[in-house]
N, C-alpha and C positions, 0 to 999 in steps of 0.2 A: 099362536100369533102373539099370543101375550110376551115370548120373550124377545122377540121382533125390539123392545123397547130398549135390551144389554146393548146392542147393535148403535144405535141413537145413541145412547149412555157413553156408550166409548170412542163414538164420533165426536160428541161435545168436550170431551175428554180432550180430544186430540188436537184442538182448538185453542187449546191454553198454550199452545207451542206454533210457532211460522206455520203457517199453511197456505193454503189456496186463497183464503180468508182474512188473510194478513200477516203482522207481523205473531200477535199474541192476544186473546180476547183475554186473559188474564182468568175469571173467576170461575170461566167453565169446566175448567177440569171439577174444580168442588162441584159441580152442578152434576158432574158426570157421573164419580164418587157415590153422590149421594143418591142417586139412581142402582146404583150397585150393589152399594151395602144393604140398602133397603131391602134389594132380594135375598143377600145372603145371610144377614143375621132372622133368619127367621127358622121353622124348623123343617129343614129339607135334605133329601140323598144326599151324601158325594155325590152322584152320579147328575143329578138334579144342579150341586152348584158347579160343579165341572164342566156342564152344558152352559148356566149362565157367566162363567169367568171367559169361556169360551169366545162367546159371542160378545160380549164386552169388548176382548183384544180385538177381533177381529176387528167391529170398528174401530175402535183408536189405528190398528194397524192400516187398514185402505184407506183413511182420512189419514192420519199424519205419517203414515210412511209409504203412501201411494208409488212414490220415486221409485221404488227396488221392482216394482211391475216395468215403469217404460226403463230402467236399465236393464231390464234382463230380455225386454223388445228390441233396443237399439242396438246395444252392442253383445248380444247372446244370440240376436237372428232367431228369436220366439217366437210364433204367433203370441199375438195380446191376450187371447184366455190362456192358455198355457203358462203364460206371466203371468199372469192374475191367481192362479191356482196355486204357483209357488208360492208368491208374493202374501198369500192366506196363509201357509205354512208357518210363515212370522209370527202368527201369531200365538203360539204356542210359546215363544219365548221373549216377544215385549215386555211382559211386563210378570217376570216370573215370581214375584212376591204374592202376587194373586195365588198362584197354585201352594206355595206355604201355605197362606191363609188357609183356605179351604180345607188344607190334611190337617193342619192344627186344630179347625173348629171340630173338625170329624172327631178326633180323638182326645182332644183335650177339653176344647171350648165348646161342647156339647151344650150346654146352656146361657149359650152369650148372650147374653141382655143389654139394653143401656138403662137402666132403671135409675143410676143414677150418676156424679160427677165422676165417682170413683171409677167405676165401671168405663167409664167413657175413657180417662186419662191412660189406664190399665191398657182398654184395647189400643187409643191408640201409640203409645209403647210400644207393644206388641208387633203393628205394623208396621210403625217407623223401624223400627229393626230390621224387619223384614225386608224392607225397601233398599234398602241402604248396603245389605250383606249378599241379597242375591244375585249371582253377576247379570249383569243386561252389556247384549251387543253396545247400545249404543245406551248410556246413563242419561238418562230421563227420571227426576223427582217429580212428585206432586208439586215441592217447593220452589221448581224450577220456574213457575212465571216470574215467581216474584222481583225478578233480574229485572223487571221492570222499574224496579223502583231504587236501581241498584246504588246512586249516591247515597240510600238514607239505609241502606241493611248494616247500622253497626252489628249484628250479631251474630254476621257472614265470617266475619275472621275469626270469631269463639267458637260457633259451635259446626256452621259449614249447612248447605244445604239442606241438610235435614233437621234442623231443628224450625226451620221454614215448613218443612213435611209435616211437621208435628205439631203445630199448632192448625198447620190446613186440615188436619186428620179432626184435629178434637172439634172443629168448627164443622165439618163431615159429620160426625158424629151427633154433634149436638142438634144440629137440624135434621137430623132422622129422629130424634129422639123429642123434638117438636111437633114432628109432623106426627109421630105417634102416640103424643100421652098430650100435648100443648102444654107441655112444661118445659124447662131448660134450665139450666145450671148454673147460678150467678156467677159461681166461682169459677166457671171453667169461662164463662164470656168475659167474664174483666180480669184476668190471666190473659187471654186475645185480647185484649182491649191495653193493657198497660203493656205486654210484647210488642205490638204496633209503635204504640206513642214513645217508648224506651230508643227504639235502633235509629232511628237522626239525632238523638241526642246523645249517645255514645260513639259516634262518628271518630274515628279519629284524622285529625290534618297532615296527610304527607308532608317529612322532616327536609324540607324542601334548602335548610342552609347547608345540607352534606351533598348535594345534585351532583351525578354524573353526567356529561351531555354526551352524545354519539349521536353523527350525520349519517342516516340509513337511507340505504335506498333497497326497496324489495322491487323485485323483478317481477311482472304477469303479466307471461309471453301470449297468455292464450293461446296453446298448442290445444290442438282438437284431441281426442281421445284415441280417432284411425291413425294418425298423423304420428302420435305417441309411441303404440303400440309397434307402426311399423319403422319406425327409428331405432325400438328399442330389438327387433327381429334383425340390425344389421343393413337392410337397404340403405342405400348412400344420401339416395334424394332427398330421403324423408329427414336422415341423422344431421345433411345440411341443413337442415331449413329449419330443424329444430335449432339447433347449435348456434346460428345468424340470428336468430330472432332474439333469443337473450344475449343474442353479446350484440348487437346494437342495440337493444332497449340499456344493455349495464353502461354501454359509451355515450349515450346521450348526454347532451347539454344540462348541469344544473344549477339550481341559485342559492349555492352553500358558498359562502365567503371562502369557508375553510376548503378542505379536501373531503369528499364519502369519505367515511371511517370501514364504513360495512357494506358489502351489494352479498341483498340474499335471494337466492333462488328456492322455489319450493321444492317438494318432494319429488324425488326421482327424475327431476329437472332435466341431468346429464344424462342422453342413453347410453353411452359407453360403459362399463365398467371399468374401476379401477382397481388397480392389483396395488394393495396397500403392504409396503415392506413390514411386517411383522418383527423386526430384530429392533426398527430404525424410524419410525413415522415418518422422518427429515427426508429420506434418503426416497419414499416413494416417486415414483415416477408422473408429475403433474401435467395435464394435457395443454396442449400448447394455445388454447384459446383461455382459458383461464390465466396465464401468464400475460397474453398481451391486453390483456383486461387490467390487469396487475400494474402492469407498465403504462398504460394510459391512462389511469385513473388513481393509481397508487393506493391505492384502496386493497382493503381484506375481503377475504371472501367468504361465503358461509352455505354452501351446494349443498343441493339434494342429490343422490346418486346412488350409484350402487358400487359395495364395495366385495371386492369378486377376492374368497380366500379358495386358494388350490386342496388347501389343507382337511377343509370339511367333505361330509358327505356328500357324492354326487348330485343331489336334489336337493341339499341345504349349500350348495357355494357362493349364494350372496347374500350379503346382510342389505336390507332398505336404510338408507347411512344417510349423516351430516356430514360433511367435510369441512372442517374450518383451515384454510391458507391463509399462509401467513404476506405481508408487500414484498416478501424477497423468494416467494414463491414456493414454499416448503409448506407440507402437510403439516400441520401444528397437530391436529386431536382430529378424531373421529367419533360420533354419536352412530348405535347400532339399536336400531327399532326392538324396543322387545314387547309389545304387546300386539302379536299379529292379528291379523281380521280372519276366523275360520272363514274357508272353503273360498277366500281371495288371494292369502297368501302363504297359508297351512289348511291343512287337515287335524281337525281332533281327533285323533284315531293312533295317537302317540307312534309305537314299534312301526305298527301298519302302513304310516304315512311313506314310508320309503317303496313299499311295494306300491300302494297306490298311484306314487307318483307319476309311475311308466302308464296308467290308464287315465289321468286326470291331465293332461299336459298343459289346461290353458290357464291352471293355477303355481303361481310364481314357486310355492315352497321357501319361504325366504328360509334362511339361517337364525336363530333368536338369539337378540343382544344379552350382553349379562352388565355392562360397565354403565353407571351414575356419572357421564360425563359436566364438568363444569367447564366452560369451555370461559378463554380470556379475551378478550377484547381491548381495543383503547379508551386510553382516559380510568383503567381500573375494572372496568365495567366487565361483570361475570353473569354469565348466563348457562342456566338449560336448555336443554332441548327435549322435544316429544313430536312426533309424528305423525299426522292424522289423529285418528280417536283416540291417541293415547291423550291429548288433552283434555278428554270428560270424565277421567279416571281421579276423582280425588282420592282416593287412596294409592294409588298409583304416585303421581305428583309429590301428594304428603313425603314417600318414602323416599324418592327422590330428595327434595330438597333439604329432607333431615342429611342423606347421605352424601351428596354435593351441596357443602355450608356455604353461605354467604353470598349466594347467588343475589344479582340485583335488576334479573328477569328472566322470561322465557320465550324462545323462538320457539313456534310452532310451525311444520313446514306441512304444508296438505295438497292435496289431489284431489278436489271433487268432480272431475272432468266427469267419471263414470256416470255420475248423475243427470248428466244433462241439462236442459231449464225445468229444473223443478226446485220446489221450499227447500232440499237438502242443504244444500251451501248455508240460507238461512240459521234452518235447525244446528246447524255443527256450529255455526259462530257464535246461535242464542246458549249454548250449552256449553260453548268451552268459557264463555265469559265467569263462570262461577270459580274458576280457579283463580281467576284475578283478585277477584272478593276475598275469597277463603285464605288466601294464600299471601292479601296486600304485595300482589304481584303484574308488573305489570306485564302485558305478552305482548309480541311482533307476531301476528299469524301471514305468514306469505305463504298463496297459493295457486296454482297454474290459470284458474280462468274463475281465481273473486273466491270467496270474497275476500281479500288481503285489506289485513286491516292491524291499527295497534291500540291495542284493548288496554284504557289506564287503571289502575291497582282499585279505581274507585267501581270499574265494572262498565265503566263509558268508553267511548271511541272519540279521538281527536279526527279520523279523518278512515275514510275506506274506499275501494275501490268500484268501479262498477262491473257487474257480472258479465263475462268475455266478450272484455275487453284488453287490448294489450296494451299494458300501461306501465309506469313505475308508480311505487307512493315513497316518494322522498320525504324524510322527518327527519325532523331537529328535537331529538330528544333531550329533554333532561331530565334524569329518573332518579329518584331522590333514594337516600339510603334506609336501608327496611330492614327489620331486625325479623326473626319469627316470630307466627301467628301463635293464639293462644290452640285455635285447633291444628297447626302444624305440628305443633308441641304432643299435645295429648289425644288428639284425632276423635275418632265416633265418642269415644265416652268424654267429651267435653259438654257434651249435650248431657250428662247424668244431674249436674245440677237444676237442668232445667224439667227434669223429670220429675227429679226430689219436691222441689217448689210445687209444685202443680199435683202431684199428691199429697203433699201436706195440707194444700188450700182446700181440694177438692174432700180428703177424709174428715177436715174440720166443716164442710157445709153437713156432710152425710150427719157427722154428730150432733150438729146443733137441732139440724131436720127431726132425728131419732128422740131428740131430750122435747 
């Protein structure tokens, strides 16, 4: 019964994130942590901590990712235990830095102590590493509450989310190591103590005399999920009713003096495919509701859809795509998804996937992108693009906007329909917000049914939508010009400085301690 308490631990855990419970309790992940480590730095099995890392995810997993149960109810036709039995499976790969840990302390860290600063700083190093390198479905940091306080994280553009991690880790640490000897480390709490007071006063002020402006309008049609699917199977009724509902919501009345510059729709918006000319982008064949959207509006366009190659493997012939059109009606560039979601739009299972595909048929199999599009806009204005979860991906992003220069934002186009009413929508918007921070970038995230919203470089929101609802969010942007961050620049090891620092302070406590 006694480990009945990992269960609780990982629940409280999962609280520091949108839930049921709100937006964010903020401190409880540490509280969770703290509950966890305490069992594992002590002297027990593998078998013994593989049981308690177990049960840990498990709570955090049916507290903060409860949603993958009722979607795999709603639109999988489940019974609700049976979803619930999957839905445990998760938890084996939330939060897989844990299962590091544990094979590292088995064989390397066989006597891990916190005995004293050093010790603390080492471990947690150690873990932030681990956090940060081992892939997770969906990226979730320890340091991820901190998005709460997101005007004042000068330290989000240096060193990125994990150096947030790493200061939660040694404050983890130092309060296990409280509770077990009623000692603490001066030098690792005022290292947390001056990190805090440091990041609003390194702020830096958007270069607000170089502003681009662009009049946006994003599209959320609020198309159901059945409604979707069977649009996208070809029936006539559903492809209309899809098709009417964003192009009266893109012709509506606005109060832009000027003309919309941009109407964007979210992911896979359009059910038809489109056969992209390969020789000639110009020359592709553009669908006749997009042009008279074109013509009444004058306006660019920036579509979620699908783009259908003849050319690829039977099972890979569509890529999940952007389409940017240009007011005289020509395909200008296309964005092609490259980080797909296993077992929703691929298979891991590489060669295999091709056989699989004839017995798995209600998974898409897209085709995977290879191109770092920059796409052009009016007024100068360059942007990326990314796809669903591709926007939690900092190192993803990172490599991106090293390899499309001069970007001065990012559209995000999403689909959380599958989810139904649950924290998901939440969860996806609290976590793509850190690439804004990191990245001193601002994003447009437009999405079928909410949350659409445009996240500013500072990690805030000017304005969001309400959850399916079908609405426009029309914005008058002006987005100032932004050079690269310093962790765009040099990525995870920008945080090495801050590692140096805090074992130098911590080995000078130990030797003064020792003298």
């Amino acid at each position: 019964m006694k480990k009945l308490i990992y269960i609780i631990a990982g629940s409280i855990y999962a609280l520091g994130f949108p839930s049921v419970f709100g937006e964010s309790l903020l401190i409880t992940p540490i509280i969770g942590l703290v509950i966890l480590f305490n069992g594992l730095i002590k002297k027990t099995t593998l078998k013994q901590d593989f049981l308690t890392v177990l049960l840990f995810c498990l709570g955090f997993n049916l507290t903060g990712y409860y949603w993958i149960a009722d979607t795999l109810t709603e639109f999988g036709n489940l019974p609700y235990f049976l979803a619930l039995v999957l839905n445990s499976l998760f938890a084996f790969i939330v939060a897989p830095y844990l299962w590091a840990f544990i094979i590292l302390k088995k064989y390397i860290l066989k006597n891990a102590k916190l005995n004293n600063s050093l010790h603390i700083v080492c471990l947690a190093i150690i873990v932030t590493t681990f956090e940060f390198i081992t892939p997770q479905q969906f990226d979730s940091f320890l340091g991820s509450p901190w998005i709460y306080f997101s005007k004042h994280l000068g330290f989000a553009s240096i060193a990125g989310v994990s150096v947030y991690s790493f200061f939660s880790f040694i404050l983890v640490f130092e309060v296990i190591r409280f509770l077990k000897t009623n000692t603490f480390g001066i030098a690792n709490l005022l290292m947390i103590f001056f990190f805090i007071i440091l990041n609003p006063l390194i702020v830096k002020e958007p270069n607000t005399n170089q502003s681009k402006n662009l009049n946006i309008r994003m599209v959320q049609a609020n198309i159901s999920n059945y409604l979707k699917v069977d649009s996208e199977k070809g029936t006539y009724a559903s492809s209309k009713q899809v098709i009417e509902k964003y192009k009266n919501l893109s012709l509506k009345e606005h109060n832009f003096k000027e003309n919309i510059d941009l109407i964007i729709w979210p992911e896979t918006a359009y059910p038809y495919s489109i056969y992209t000319n390969l020789s000639d982008l110009k020359e592709t064949l553009i669908p006749t509701v997009f042009v008279e959207i074109i013509n009444k509006m004058n306006s660019q366009l920036f579509i979620g859809g699908y783009d259908s190659q003849s050319s690829k493997a039977f099972y890979q012939s569509d890529y999940n795509t952007a389409f940017h059109i240009s007011k005289e009606g020509r395909l200008i560039d296309t964005y092609h998804k490259r980080i797909l979601i296993p077992f929703g739009e691929t298979l891991p299972f590489g060669p295999l996937n091709e056989k699989l595909s004839k017995l798995f048929t209600n998974i898409a199999f897209f085709a995977t992108g290879k191109k770092s599009t920059l796409f052009k806009f009016n007024n100068g204005v360059k942007s990326i693009a990314s796809i669903c979860y591709e926007g939690l991906k900092p190192f993803y992003i990172r490599d991106y906007l090293n390899n499309a220069k001069d970007a001065d934002l990012m559209i995000n186009l999403t689909n959380d329909s599958w989810y139904g009413k649950t924290m998901e929508p939440f969860q996806h918007l609290f976590l793509t917000k850190w690439r804004a921070l990191e990245f001193n970038l601002p994003i447009l995230r437009s999405t079928n049914t909410g949350i659409t919203s445009f996240i500013k470089s500072d990690g805030t929101e000017s304005k969001r939508t309400e959850l399916f609802k079908g609405e426009n969010l029309d914005l008058r942007l002006s987005i100032p010009k932004r050079s690269p961050t310093i962790f765009q620049t040099f990525g995870f090891i920008a945080i090495f400085p801050f590692w140096i620092i805090c074992l130098i302070f911590s080995l000078l406590e130990v030797k003064l301690k020792n003298e």
